[in-house]
BAMARDREN-145946 format. One line per 4 residues: their letters; for each residue z, x, y of C-alpha. Coordinates in Angstrom, 2 decimals. Example, Ala and Ser with C-alpha at 12.3 -4.5 7.8 and 13.67 -1.06 7.14 Angstrom:
BEGIN
AS	7.80:12.30:-4.50; 7.14:13.67:-1.06
This chain:
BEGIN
XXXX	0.00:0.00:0.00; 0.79:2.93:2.05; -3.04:3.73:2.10; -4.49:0.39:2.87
XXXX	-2.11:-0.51:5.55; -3.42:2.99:7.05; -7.09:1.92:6.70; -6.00:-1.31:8.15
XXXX	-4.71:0.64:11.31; -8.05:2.37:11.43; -9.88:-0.70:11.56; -8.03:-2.68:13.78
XXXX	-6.27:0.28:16.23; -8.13:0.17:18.62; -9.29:3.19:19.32; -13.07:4.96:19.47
XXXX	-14.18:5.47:15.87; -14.26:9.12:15.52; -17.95:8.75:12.76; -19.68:6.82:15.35
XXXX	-18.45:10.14:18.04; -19.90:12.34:15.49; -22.99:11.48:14.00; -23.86:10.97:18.04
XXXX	-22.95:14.35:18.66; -24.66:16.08:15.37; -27.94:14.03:16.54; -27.07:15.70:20.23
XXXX	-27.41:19.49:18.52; -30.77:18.49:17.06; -32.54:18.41:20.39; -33.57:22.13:22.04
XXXX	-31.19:23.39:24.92; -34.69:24.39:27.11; -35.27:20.14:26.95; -32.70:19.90:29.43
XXXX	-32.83:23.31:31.15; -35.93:22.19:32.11; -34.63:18.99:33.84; -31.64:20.29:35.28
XXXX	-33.22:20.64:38.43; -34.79:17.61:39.19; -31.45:15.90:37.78; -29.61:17.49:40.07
XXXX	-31.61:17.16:43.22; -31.24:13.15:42.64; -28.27:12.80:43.41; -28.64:13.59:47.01
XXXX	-30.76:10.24:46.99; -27.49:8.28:45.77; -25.71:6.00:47.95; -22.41:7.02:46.36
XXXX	-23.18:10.51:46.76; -19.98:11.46:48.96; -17.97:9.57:46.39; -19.76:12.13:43.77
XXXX	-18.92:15.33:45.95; -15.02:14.63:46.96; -15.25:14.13:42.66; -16.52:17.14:42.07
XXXX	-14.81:19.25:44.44; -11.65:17.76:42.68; -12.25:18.53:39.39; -13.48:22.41:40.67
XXXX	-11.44:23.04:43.86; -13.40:26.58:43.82; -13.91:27.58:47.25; -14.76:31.00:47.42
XXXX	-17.13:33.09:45.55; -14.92:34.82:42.24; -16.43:37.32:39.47; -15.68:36.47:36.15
XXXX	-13.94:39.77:33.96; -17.61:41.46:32.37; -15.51:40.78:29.05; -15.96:36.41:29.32
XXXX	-17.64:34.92:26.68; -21.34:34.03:27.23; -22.40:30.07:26.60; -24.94:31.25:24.09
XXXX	-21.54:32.21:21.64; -20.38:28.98:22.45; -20.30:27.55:18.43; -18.65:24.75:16.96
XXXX	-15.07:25.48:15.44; -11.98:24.22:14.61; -11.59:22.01:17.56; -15.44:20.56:17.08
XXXX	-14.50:17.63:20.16; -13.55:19.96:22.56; -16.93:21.72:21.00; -19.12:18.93:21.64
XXXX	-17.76:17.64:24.63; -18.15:20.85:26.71; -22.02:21.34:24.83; -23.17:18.24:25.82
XXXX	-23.28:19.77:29.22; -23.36:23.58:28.89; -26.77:22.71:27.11; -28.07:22.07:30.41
XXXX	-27.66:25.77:31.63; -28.61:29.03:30.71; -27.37:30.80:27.62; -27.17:34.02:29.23
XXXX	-24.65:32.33:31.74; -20.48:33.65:31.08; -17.66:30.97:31.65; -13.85:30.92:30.70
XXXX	-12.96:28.03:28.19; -9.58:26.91:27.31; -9.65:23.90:24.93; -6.57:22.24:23.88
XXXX	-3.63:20.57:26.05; -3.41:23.03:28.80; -0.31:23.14:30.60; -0.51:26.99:32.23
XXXX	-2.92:28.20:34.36; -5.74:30.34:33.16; -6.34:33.72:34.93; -9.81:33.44:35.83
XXXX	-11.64:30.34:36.46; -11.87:28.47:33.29; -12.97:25.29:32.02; -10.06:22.73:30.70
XXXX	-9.43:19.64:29.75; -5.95:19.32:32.06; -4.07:21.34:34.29; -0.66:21.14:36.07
XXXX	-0.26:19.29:39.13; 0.56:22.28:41.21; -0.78:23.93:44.21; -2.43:27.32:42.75
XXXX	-4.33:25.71:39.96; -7.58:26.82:41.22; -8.46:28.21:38.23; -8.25:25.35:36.21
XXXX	-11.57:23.50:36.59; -11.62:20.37:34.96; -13.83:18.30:32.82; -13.85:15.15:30.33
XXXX	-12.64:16.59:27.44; -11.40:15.06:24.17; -12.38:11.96:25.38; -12.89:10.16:22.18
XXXX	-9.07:9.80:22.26; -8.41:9.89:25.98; -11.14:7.26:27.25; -10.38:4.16:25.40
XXXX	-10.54:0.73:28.35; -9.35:-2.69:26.83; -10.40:-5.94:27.85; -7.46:-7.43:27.67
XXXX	-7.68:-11.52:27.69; -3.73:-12.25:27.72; -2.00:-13.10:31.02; 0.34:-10.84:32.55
XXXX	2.91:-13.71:32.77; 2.25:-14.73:29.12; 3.68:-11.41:27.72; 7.26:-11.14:26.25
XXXX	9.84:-9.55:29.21; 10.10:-5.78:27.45; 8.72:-2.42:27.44; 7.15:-0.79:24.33
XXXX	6.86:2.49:23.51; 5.53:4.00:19.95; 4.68:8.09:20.31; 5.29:10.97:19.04
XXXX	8.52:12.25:19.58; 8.83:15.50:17.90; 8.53:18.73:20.15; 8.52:16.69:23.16
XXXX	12.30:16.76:24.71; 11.48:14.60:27.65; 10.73:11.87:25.04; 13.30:12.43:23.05
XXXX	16.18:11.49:26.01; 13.84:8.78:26.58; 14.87:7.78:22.95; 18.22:8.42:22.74
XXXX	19.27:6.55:26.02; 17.03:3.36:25.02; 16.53:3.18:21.37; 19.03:-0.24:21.07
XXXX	18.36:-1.33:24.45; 18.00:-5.39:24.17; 14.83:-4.97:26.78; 12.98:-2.03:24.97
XXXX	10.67:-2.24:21.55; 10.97:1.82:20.54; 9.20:3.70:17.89; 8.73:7.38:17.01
XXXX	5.81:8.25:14.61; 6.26:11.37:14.38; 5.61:13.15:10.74; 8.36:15.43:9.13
XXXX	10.82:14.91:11.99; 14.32:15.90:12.17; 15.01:13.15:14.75; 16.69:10.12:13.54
XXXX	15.55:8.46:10.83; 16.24:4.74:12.70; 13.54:6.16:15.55; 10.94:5.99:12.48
XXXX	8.11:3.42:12.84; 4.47:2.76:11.74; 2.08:3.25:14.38; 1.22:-0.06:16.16
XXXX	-2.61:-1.19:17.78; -3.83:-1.03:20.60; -3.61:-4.69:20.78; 0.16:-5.51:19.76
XXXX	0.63:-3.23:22.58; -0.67:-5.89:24.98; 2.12:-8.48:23.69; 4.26:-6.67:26.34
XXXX	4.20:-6.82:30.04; 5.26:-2.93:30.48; 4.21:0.14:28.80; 5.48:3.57:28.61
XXXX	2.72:6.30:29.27; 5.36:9.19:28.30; 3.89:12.55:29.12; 3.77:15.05:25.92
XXXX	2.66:18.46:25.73; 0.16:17.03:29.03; -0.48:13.63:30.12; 0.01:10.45:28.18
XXXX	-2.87:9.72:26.85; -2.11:5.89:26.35; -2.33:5.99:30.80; -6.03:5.15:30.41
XXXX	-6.35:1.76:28.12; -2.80:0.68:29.81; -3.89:0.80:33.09; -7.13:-1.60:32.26
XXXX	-5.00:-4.09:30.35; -2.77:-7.42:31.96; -0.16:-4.89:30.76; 2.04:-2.42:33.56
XXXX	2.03:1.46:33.10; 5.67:2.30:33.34; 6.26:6.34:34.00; 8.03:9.04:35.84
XXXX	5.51:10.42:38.66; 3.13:13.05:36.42; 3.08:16.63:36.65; -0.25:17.19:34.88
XXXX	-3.69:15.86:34.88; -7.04:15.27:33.44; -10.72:14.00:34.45; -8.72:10.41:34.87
XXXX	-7.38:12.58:38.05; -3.71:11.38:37.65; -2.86:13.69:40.50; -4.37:10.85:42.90
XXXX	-2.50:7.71:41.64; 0.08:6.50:43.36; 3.82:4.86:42.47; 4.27:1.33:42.70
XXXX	0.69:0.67:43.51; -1.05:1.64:40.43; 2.44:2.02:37.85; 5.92:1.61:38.43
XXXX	7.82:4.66:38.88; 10.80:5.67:37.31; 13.11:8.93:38.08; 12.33:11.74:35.33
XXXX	15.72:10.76:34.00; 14.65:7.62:33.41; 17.66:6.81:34.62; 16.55:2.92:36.58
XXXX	14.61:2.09:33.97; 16.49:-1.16:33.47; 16.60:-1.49:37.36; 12.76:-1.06:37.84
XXXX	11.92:-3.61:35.03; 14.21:-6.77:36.01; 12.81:-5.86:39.68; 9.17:-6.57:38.45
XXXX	10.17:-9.32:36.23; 11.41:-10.95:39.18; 8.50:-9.84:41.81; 5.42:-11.44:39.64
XXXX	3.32:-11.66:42.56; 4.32:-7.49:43.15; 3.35:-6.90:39.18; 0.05:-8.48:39.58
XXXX	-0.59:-6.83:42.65; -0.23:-3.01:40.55; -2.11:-4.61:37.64; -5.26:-5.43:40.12
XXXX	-4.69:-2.09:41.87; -5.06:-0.01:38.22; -7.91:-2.39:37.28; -9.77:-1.21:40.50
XXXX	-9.05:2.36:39.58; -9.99:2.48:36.21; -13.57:1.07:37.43; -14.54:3.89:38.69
XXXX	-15.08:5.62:35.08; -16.90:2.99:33.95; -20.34:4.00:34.74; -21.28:6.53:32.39
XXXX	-24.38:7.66:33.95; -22.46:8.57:37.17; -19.63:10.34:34.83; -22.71:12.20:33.21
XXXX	-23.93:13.64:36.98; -20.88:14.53:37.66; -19.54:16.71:34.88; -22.90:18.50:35.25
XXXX	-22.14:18.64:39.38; -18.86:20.30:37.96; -20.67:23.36:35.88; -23.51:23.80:38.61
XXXX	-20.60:24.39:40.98; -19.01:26.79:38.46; -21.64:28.79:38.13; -22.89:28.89:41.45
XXXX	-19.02:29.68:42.70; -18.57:32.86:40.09; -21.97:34.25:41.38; -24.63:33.44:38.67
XX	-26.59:30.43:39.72; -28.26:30.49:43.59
């Protein structure tokens, strides 16, 4: 039973179905790089036609806050030894793009959840929220499981009057008080899936959908080694993102979003937790204000040809910025 009621999660999780990512992505390494080198430029030069092409630029120059001219060490990788390995999504997410540019061209690449700075300019997936993180140029990375949107068709006021959280808890201390001030709280549905844990055996849960999620007008989007990953999908449900102010980010720019318009804050002691929720509870008109306010926000990663320009707007500006592209 233990195996079907995992297929059943598969099936009904919610989440992007990892096959359909990768038989798109194998089909994507069929095609020859010189296709698209070829294109680049004309690609490129149309988006000076766009009417949202300031909107495009202040996006760009966020992601790659580059403003001066650096040299890369002589000793960074080139893109043509750029091969698939153990982490293939961070792979194919970065080569849908670097196929557009010459092999011969050198980059810094740090896949994984990046929480440091890298010492040259590099290409992540998230950085700290910090002022000298210059060097971390971002793109949409791992998005498979970071860029999941619901359309969520239950009422905000319809939802029970409780906060869930179900996340891994191991390795992840700021969770982990989470857990031990809340885990019998009357107002809180908690759940650590965590394998081979150490941590109470009463935190222990199956992992629930994306879907039972939305029975519950607040959500925690706990940060764990980086951001919480849940922050997108919450934040385009009926459903509230309930968080202590980040201190890293990704391509959703979570550096920009601000508390009590798009989430409700809580201290990073999660201390008013209780406080904050009765307060929205009470204030519907206030919760559906933030729940409009995150819809809005989300929209703006919704069109996939403008996400497309601008990851490439990202590289061009890499490579122009550490001298190898006029």
């Amino acid at each position: 039973t233990r195996m079907k009621n995992k297929l059943l999660y598969k099936l009904r999780s919610g989440k992007n179905p990892k096959f359909i990512y990768y038989s798109v992505n194998m089909l994507r390494m069929l095609v020859p790089k010189f296709f698209f080198q070829m294109r680049l430029r004309s690609k490129l030069v149309s988006v000076s036609r766009r009417k949202d092409y300031e909107y495009i630029r202040q996006r760009v120059d966020y992601y790659n806050k580059l403003s001066d001219e650096v040299k890369l060490p002589t000793a960074a990788a080139r893109l043509s030894e750029h091969k698939i390995g153990r982490q293939k999504v961070y792979f194919f997410d970065t080569y849908q793009y670097t196929r557009w540019f010459s092999d011969q061209f050198q980059w810094g690449f740090c896949p994984g959840d990046v929480t440091f700075v890298p010492d040259y300019p590099s290409i992540v997936k998230s950085r700290p929220l910090t002022d000298d993180n210059v060097n971390s140029i971002v793109m949409k990375l791992d998005k498979v499981r970071h860029f999941i949107f619901v359309d969520d068709k239950k009422a905000f006021t319809e939802k029970k009057n409780m906060v869930i959280f179900r996340g891994k808890v191991k390795g992840k201390p700021s969770r982990k008080l989470f857990m031990e001030m809340y885990f019998h709280h009357p107002m809180c549905d908690l759940g650590d899936v965590s394998k081979n844990t150490t941590d109470p055996a009463e935190w222990r849960t199956e992992k629930k959908t994306i879907n039972e999620h939305l029975d519950y007008k607040f959500i925690m989007a706990l940060e764990g080694i980086d951001v919480a990953s849940n922050l997108k999908w919450v934040m385009s449900s009926n459903s509230i993102a309930v968080m202590p102010r980040p201190t890293c980010e990704t391509w959703f720019m979570e550096g920009t979003l601000i508390p009590n318009y798009h989430y409700i804050e809580i201290k990073p002691d999660f201390s008013d937790l209780e406080e904050r929720l009765h307060y929205y509870i009470e204030h519907i008109d206030e919760s559906l204000e933030i729940i409009n306010h995150a819809h809005e926000y989300v929209s703006q990663f919704k069109d996939k040809r403008r996400e497309n320009l601008i990851s490439l707007l990202v590289l061009d500006k890499y490579f122009k910025m550490t001298g190898q592209k006029s």
